[in-house]
C-alpha positions as CSV (number, residue, x, y, z in Angstrom):
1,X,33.0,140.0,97.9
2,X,31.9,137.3,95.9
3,X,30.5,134.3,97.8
4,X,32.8,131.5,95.7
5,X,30.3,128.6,97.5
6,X,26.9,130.1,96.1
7,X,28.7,130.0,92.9
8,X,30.5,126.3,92.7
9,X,26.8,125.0,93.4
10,X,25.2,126.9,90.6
11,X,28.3,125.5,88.1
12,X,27.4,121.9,89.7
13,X,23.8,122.2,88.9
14,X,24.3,122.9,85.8
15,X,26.6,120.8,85.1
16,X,24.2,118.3,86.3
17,X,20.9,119.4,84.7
18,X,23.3,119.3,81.3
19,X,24.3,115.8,82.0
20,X,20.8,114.5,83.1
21,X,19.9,116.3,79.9
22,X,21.9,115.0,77.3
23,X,21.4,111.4,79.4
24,X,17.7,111.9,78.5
25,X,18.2,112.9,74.4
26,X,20.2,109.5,74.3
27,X,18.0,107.4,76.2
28,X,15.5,108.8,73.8
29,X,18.0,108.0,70.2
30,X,18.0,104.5,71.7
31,X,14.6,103.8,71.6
32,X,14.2,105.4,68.8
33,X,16.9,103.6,67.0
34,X,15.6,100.5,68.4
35,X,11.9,101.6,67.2
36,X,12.9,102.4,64.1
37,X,15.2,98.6,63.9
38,X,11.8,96.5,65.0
39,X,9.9,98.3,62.9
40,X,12.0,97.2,59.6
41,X,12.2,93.7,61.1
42,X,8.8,93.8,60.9
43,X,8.4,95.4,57.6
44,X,10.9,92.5,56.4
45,X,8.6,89.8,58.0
46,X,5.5,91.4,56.1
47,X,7.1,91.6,53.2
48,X,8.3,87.8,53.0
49,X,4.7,86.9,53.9
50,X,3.8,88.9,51.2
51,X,6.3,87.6,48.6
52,X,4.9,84.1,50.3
53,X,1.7,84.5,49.9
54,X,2.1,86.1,46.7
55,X,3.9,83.1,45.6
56,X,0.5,80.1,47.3
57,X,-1.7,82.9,45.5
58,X,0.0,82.2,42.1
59,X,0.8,78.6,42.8
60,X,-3.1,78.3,43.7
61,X,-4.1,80.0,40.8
62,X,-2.4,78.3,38.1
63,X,-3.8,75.3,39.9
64,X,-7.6,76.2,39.8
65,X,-7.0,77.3,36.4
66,X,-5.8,73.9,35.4
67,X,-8.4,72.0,37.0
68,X,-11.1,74.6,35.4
69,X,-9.7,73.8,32.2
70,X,-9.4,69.7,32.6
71,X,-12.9,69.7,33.6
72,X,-14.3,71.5,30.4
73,X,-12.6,69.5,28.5
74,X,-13.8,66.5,29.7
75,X,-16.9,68.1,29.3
76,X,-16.2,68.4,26.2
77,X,-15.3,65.2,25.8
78,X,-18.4,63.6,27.4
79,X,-21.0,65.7,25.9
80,X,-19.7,68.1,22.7
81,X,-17.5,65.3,20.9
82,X,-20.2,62.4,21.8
83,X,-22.5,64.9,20.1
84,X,-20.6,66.1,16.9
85,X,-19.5,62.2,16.3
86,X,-23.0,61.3,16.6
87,X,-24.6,64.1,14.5
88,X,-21.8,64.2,11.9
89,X,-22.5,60.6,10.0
90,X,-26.4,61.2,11.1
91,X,-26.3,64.7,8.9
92,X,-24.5,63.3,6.2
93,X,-26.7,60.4,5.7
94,X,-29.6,62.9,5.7
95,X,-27.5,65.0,3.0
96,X,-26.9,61.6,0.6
97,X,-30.8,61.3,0.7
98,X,-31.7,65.0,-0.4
99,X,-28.8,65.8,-2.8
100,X,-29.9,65.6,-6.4
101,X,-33.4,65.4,-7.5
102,X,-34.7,61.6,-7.4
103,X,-37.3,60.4,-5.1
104,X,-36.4,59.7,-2.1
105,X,-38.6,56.9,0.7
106,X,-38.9,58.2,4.2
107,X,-39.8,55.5,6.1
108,X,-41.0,52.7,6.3
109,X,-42.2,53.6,9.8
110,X,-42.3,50.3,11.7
111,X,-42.4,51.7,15.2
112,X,-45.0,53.5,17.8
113,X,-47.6,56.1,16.6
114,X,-46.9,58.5,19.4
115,X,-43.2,58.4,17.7
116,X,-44.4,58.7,14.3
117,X,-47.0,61.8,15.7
118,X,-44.8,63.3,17.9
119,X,-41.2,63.4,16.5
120,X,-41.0,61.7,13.2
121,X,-43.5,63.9,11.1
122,X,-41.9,67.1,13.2
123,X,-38.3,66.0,12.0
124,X,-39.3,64.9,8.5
125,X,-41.1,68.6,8.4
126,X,-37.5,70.0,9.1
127,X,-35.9,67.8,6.8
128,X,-37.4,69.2,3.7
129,X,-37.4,72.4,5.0
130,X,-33.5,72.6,5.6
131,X,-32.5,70.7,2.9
132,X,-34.9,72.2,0.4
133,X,-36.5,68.8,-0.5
134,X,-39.5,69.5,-3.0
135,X,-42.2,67.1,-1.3
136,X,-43.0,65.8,-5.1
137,X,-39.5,64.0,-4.5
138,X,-41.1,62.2,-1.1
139,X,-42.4,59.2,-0.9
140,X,-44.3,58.6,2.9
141,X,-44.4,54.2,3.8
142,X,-46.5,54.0,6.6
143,X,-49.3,52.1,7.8
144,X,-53.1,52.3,8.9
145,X,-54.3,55.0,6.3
146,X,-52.1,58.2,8.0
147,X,-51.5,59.9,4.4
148,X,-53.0,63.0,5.3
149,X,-50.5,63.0,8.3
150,X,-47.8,63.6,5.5
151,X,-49.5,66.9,4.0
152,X,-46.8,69.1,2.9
153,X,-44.3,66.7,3.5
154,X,-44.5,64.0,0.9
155,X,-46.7,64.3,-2.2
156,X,-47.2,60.2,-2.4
157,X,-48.1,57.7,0.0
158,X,-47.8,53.9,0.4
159,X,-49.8,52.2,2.7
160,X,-48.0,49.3,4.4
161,X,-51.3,47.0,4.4
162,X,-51.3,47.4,0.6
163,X,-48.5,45.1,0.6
164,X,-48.8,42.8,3.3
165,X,-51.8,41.1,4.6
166,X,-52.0,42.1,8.0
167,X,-51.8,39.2,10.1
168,X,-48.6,38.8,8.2
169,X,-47.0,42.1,8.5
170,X,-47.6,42.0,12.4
171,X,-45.9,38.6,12.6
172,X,-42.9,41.0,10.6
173,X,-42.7,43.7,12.4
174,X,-43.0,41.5,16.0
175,X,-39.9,39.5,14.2
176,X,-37.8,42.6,13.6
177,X,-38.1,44.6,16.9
178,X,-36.3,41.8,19.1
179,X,-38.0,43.6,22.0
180,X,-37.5,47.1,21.2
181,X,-39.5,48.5,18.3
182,X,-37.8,51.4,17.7
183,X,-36.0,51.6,14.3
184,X,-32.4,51.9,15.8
185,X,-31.1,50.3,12.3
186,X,-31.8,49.3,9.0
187,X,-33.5,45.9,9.3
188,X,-34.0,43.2,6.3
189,X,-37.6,43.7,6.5
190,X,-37.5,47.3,5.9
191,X,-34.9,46.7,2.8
192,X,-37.5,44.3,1.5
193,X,-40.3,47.4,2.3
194,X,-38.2,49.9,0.4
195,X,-37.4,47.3,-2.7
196,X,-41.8,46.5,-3.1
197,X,-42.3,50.5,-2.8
198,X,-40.0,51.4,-5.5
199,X,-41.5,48.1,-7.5
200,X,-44.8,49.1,-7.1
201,X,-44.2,52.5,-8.0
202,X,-42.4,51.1,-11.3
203,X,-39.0,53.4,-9.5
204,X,-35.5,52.2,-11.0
205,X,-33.7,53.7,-7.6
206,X,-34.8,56.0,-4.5
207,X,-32.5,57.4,-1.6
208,X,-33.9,56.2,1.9
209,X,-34.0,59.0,4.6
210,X,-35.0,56.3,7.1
211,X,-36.4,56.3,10.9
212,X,-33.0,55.2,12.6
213,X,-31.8,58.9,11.4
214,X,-33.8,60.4,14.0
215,X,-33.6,57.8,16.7
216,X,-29.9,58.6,16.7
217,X,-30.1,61.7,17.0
218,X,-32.6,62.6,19.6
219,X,-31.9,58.9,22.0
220,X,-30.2,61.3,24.3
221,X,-33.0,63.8,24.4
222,X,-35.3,61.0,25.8
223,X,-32.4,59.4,28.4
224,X,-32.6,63.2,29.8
225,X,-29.1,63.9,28.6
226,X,-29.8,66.2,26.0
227,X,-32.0,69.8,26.3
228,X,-34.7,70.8,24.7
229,X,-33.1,73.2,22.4
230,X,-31.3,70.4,21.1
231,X,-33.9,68.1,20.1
232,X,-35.9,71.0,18.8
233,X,-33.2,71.8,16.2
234,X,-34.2,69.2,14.4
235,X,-38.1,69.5,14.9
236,X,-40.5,71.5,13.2
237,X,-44.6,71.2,14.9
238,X,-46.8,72.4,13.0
239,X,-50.9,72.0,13.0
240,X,-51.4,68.6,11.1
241,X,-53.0,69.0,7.8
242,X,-56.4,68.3,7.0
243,X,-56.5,64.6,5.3
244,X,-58.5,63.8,2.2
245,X,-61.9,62.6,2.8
246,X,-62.4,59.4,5.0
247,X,-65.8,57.3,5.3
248,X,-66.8,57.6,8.4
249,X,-70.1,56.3,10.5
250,X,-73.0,58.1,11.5
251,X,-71.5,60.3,14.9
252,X,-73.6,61.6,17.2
253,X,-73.7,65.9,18.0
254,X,-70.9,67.1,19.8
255,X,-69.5,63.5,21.3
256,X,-66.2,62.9,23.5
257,X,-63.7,60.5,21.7
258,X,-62.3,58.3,24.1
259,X,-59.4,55.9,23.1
260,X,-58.0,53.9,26.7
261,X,-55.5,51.1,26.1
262,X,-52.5,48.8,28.1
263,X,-49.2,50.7,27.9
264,X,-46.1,51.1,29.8
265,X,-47.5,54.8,30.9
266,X,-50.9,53.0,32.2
267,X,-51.1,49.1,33.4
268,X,-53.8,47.2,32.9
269,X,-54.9,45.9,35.7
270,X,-58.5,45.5,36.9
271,X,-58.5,48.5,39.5
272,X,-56.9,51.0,35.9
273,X,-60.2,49.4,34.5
274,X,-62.3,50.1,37.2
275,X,-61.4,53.8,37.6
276,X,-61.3,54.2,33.3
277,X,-65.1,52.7,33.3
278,X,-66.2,55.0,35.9
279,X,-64.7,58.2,33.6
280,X,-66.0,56.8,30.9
281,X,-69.6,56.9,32.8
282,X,-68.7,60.5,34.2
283,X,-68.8,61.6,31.1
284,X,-71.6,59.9,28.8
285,X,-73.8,61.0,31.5
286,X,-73.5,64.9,30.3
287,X,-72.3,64.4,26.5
288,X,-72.3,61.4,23.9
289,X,-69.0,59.1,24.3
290,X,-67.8,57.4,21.0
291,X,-64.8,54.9,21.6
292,X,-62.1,54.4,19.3
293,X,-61.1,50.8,20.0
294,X,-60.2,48.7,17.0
295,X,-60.1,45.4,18.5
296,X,-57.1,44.6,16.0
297,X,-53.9,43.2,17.2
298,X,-51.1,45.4,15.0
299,X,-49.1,45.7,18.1
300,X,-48.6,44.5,21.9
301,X,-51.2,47.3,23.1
302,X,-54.7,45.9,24.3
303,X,-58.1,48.2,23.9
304,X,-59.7,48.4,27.5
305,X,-63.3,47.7,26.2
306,X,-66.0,49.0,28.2
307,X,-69.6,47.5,26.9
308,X,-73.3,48.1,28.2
309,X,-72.4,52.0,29.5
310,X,-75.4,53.6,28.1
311,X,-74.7,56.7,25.6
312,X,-71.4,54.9,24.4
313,X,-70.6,54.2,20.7
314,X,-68.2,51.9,20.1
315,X,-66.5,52.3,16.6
316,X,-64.2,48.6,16.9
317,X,-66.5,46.9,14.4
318,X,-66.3,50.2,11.4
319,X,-62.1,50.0,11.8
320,X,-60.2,47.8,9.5
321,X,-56.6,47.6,9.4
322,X,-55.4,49.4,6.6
323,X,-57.7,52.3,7.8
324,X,-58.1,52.4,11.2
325,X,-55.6,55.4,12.6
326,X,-56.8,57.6,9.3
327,X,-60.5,56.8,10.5
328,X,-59.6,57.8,14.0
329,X,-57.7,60.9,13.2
330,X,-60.7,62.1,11.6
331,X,-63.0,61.4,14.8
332,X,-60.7,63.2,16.9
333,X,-60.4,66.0,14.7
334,X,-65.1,66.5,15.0
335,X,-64.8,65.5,18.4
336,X,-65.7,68.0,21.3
337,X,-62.8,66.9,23.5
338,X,-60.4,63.6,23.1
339,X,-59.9,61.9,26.3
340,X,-57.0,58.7,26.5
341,X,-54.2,56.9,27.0
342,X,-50.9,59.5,27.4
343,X,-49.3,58.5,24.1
344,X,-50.3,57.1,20.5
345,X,-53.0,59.4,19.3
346,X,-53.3,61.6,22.3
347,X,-50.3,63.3,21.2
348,X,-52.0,63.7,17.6
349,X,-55.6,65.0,18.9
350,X,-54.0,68.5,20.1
351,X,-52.8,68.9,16.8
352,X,-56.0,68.4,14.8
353,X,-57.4,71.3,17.2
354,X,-59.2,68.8,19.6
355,X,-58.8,69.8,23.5
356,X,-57.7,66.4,25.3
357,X,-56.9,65.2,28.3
358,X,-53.9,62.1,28.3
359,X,-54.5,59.9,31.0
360,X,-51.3,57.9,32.8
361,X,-50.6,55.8,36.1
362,X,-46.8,55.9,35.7
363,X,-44.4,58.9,33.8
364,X,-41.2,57.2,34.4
365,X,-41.5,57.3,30.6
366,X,-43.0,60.5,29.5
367,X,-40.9,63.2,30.9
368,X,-39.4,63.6,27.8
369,X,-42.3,63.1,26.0
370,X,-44.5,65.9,27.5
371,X,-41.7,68.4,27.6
372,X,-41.6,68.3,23.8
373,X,-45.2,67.9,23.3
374,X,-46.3,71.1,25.4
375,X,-43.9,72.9,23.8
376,X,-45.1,71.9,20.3
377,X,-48.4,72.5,21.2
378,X,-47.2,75.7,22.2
379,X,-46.1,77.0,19.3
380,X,-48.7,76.3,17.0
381,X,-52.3,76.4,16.7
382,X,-53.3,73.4,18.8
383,X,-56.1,72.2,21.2
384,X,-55.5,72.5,24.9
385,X,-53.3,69.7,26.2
386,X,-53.4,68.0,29.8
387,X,-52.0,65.4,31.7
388,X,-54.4,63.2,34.3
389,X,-52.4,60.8,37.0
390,X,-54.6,58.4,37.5
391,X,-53.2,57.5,40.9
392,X,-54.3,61.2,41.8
393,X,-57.6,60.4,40.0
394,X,-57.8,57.1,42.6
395,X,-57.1,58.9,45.6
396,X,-59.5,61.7,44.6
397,X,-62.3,59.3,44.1
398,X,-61.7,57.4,47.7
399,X,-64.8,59.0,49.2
400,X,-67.0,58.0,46.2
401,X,-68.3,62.1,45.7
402,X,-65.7,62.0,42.4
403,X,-66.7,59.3,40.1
């Protein structure tokens, strides 16, 4: 007989076990459910932090853009339009002088010899190159007997000193600069130069490719606010030309030229002469010194003059005025080495082939300067080129063993 007991408990439990069950499968839907409901409230938070940083991505973006594009414009503005409104009248002033087939005056040159060595001859050399100037057309006004510094360039020369007296054209020129030398403009005296050249010369009209063309266009090369490149655009170095024959006094065998004067690059104090003596000395000892002083007043420079250093030659009394920088240019081009002030013809010598050492006590001046010039001398044929501090040279010599 069926025990009816056993059996109700065995319906129970499994009625029990169903219910726990099916208790269990919906526990487990909720949290599932509620998984699968965080989870897209969370995929909906990531998503509007997406959209929102999409949206500071693109805002910042289109804001760096627009300050990348204000500031190259006001780079253009400061440097490329400055530039092109500066080069523009400078090139077609240069264009007026070599169209047609007239003579044409460069010069007069009024200013510093380094200048004249060291830029103006370079840019005159790229002036008849790139406009195709025949140098029968040019006409070089300079002073001190420098036509053989214009070989290849201008066919004539007129030397300043032909048509003033000295004493009178220094008085001039002092008149002129109003402090500066520098040609920045066409001055009264130079239209008077320009009017005796082409009278003297017997000329009924010349075009005037004259010295402030160049001082515009490279004054920002020597503040530092111009390259290189730029100022070398307009510069052609080449090896200076060999000038025609010059009398010259007897000169000893294989003799240092030495040429030391007062300039902004080196004071002249008595300590500069004390220290410029004792090189001079250095070297007579061990080769023949001939000095290049002209004891003439042209400009505001002053000759340091070193007398009774035995084996010294002192060539003051052979220069004259309307000769002196040709008669110097030829020393330095026999000499065994050039040693002297860092500027006028120091910058010349490595260009006649002649080794030399430029001596200074301050560059504040001639950064520029010896940037171009050791990349000049670079790419030609020149003599070695360096550059002596002569505080270095002072300290140096402290314990006596130098000098």
């Amino acid at each position: 007989m069926p025990n009816l007991q056993l059996a109700a408990q065995n319906l129970t439990r499994a009625a029990l076990n169903r219910l726990a069950k099916l208790h269990r499968h919906g526990r487990q839907r909720v949290r599932r459910t509620s998984k699968r409901v965080r989870d897209s409230a969370k995929d909906a938070k990531s998503s509007l932090r997406l959209a929102a940083g999409a949206g500071r991505h693109a805002t910042a973006t289109a804001y760096s853009g627009a300050v990348r594009f204000t500031r190259y414009w006001r780079k253009v503005n400061e440097r490329t339009l400055p530039r092109l409104t500066a080069d523009a009248p400078a090139r077609l002033d240069l264009w007026r002088a070599a169209r047609g087939s007239g003579p044409i005056v460069v010069g007069p040159w009024l200013s510093e010899v380094g200048y004249e060595v060291l830029y103006w001859i370079p840019f005159l050399r790229w002036f008849v190159d790139y406009y195709r100037v025949d140098p029968a057309r040019v006409i070089a006004v300079s002073r001190g007997g420098v036509s053989g510094w214009y070989g290849g360039i201008a066919e004539r020369y007129v030397e300043l000193l032909d048509l003033y007296a000295p004493d009178e054209f220094a008085a001039r020129n002092r008149a002129r600069q109003n402090g500066d030398q520098k040609q920045k403009g066409v001055s009264g005296l130079d239209e008077e130069i320009v009017a005796a050249v082409r009278d003297r010369l017997g000329l009924a009209d010349v075009s005037v490719c004259h010295p402030s063309t160049m001082f515009r266009l490279l004054r920002q090369f020597w503040l530092g606010n111009e390259s290189l490149d730029y100022a070398l655009s307009y510069l052609r170095y080449a090896p200076m030309a060999r000038p025609a024959t010059v009398p010259l006094p007897p000169l000893p065998d294989g003799f240092v030229a030495m040429k030391f004067y007062t300039a902004r690059s080196l004071g002249g104090n008595d300590r500069h002469n004390d220290l410029l003596r004792a090189v001079v000395e250095a070297v007579a000892r061990s080769h023949p010194v001939v000095l290049l002083g002209t004891g003439l007043a042209l400009d505001e420079h002053e000759d340091f003059l070193f007398a009774g250093v035995p084996g010294v030659t002192n060539l003051a009394t052979c220069m004259r005025p309307e000769n002196n920088l040709g008669v110097q240019t030829e020393i330095i081009r026999r000499a065994r080495r050039f040693v002297g002030t860092c500027g006028s013809v120091a910058w010349l010598a490595p260009m006649l082939g002649t080794d030399t050492l430029a001596v200074y006590s301050d560059d504040h001046l001639l950064t520029s300067h010896l940037y171009a010039a050791r990349h000049g001398y670079a790419s030609m044929s020149a003599g070695r080129f360096a550059a002596l501090d002569l505080n270095a040279l002072e300290l140096m010599a402290l314990t006596g063993d130098l000098l």
